[in-house]
C-alpha positions in Angstrom: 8.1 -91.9 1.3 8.2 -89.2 -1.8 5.1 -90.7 -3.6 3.1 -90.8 -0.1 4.0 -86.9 0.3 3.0 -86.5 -3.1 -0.3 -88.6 -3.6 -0.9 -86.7 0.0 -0.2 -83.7 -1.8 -2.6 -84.4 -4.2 -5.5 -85.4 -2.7 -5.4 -82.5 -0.4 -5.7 -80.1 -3.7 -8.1 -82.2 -4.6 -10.1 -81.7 -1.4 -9.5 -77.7 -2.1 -11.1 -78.0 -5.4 -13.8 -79.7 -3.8 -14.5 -77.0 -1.5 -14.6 -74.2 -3.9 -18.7 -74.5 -4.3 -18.5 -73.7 -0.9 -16.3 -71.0 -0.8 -18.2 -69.3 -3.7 -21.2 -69.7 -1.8 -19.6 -68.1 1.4 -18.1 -65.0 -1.1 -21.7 -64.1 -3.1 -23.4 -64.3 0.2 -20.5 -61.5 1.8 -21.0 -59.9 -1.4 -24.9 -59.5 -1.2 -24.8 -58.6 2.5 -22.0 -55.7 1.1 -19.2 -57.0 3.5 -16.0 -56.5 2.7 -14.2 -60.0 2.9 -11.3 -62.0 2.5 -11.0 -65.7 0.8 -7.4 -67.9 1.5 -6.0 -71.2 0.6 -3.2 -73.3 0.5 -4.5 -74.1 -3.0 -4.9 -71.7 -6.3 -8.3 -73.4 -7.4 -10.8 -72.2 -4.8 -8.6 -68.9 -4.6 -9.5 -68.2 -8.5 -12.4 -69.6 -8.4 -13.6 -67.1 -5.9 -11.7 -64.3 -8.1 -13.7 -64.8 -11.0 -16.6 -63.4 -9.2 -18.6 -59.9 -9.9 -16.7 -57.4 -7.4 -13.9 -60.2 -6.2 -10.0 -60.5 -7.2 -7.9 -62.6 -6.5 -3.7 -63.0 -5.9 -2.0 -66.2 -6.7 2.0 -66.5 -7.4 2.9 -65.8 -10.8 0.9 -62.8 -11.1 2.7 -59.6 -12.3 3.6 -56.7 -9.4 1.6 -54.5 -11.0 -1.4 -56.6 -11.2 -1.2 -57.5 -7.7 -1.3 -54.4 -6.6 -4.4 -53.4 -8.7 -6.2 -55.6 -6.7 -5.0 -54.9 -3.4 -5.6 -51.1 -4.0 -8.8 -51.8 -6.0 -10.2 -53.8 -2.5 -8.9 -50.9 -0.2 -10.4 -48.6 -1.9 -13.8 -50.4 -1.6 -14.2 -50.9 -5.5 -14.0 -54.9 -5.0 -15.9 -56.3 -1.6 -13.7 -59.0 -1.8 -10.3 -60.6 -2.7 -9.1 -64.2 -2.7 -5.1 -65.1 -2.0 -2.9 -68.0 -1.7 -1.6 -68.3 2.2 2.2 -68.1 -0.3 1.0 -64.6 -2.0 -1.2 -62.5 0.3 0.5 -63.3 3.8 2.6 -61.0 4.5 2.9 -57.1 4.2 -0.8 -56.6 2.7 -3.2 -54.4 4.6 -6.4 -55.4 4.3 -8.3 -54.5 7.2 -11.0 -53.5 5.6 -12.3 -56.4 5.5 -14.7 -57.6 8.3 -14.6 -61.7 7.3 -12.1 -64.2 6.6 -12.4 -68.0 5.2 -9.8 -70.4 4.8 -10.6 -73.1 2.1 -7.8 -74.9 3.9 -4.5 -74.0 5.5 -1.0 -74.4 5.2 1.3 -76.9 7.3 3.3 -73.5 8.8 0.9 -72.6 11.2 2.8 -69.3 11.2 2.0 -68.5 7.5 -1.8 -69.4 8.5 -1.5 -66.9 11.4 0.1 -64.1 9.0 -2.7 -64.3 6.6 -5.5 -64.1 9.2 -3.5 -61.0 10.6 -4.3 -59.1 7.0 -7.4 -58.0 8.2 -6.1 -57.1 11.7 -5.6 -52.8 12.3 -4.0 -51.5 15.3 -6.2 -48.4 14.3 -9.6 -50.1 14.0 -9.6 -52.7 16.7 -13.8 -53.6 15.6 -14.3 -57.3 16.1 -13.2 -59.5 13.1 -14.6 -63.0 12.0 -13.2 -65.8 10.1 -14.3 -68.9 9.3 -12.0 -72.6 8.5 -14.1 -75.0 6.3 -12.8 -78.1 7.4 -14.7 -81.2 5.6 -15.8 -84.5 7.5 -13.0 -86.3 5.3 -9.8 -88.4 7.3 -7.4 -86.4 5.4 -9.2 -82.5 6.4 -9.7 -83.7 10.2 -5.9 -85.3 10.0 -4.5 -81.5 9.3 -6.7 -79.8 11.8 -5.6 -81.8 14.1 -1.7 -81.9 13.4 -1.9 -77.8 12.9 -3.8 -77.6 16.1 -1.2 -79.7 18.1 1.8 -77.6 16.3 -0.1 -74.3 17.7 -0.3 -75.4 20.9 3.3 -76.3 21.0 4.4 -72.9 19.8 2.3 -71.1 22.2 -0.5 -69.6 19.6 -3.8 -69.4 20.6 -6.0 -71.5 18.7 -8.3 -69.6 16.3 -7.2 -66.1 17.5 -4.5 -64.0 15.5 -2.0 -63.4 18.0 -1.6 -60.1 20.2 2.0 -60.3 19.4 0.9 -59.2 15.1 -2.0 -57.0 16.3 -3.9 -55.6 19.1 -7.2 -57.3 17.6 -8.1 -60.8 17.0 -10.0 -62.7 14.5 -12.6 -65.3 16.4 -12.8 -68.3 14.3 -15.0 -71.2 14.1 -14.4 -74.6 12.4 -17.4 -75.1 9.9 -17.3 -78.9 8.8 -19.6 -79.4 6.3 -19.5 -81.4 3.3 -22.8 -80.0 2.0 -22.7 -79.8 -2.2 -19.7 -81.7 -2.4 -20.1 -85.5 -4.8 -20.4 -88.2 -2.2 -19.0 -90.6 -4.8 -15.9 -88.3 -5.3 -15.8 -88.1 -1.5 -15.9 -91.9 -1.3 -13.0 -92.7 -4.2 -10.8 -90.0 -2.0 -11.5 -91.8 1.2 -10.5 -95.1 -0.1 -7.4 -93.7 -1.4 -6.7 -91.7 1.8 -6.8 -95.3 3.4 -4.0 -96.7 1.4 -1.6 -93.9 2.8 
């Protein structure tokens, strides 16, 4: 079923870019309290969205080396409070526990890529209590993926909501936030009635 994977596909994009309102609210509000923080998503939109604020970058593929690494150094040097990645992009091999907070706009179907990107703001050397926060919307298609990423952990052996102990000696506690505050309920509807021909 190619065009089912695709329209799927698409309408969980579409749910990202929903969610980016949200996720901007969540970064200005980590900005004005001056906590360092961390925004990640499956999905470019919300992650340059939340870029484009004052003090926030963000990494998406495509971007030059150079670039990337601007930002990365720029946020551990405490000269942005926050920065914004892709699950793809910031994953794996960036240190960015410098950050106190994580959200993720939504998550990828590897539940080890999801854990990876949690575990960038996980130190061995500063095992202080991390948060992180997974806005999942009241919509079939959101509530769908929680609940096939949450049986996929389980199978594996993770520990749902908490970084492994195997990629660091600290954990991130998360919560599940649904909440479709801000979002168009007539956009919401049209998505629900085409998640129902799937």
């Amino acid at each position: 079923h190619p065009q089912s994977i695709g329209e799927f596909s698409r309408l969980r994009a579409r749910l990202a870019a929903l969610k980016a309102p949200l996720a901007l609210a969540w970064a200005a509000e980590m900005r004005e309290a001056g906590l360092p923080a961390l925004v990640c998503s499956a999905h470019r939109e919300p992650v340059l969205a939340v870029g484009q604020l004052d003090g926030w970058a963000s990494l998406v593929g495509g971007m030059p080396e150079a670039q990337r690494q601007a930002a990365v150094d720029a946020f551990r040097n405490g000269e942005l409070i926050g920065l914004a990645f892709t699950i793809g992009t910031g994953g794996v091999g960036l240190d960015l526990s410098r950050a106190a907070d994580i959200l993720f706009v939504d998550r990828t179907f590897v539940p080890g890529d999801n854990e990876q990107a949690a575990a960038r703001l996980v130190s061995v050397e500063d095992p202080r209590p991390r948060n992180g926060v997974r806005l999942v919307l009241d919509h079939p298609i959101e509530l769908r993926v929680e609940e096939i990423l949450t049986r996929k952990e389980s199978a594996i052996g993770g520990t749902i909501g908490k970084v492994s102990a195997a990629s660091a000696r600290s954990a991130a506690a998360f919560h599940t936030s649904p909440d479709p505050v801000g979002i168009d309920m007539d956009e919401m509807a049209s998505l629900m009635d085409l998640a129902a021909d799937l």
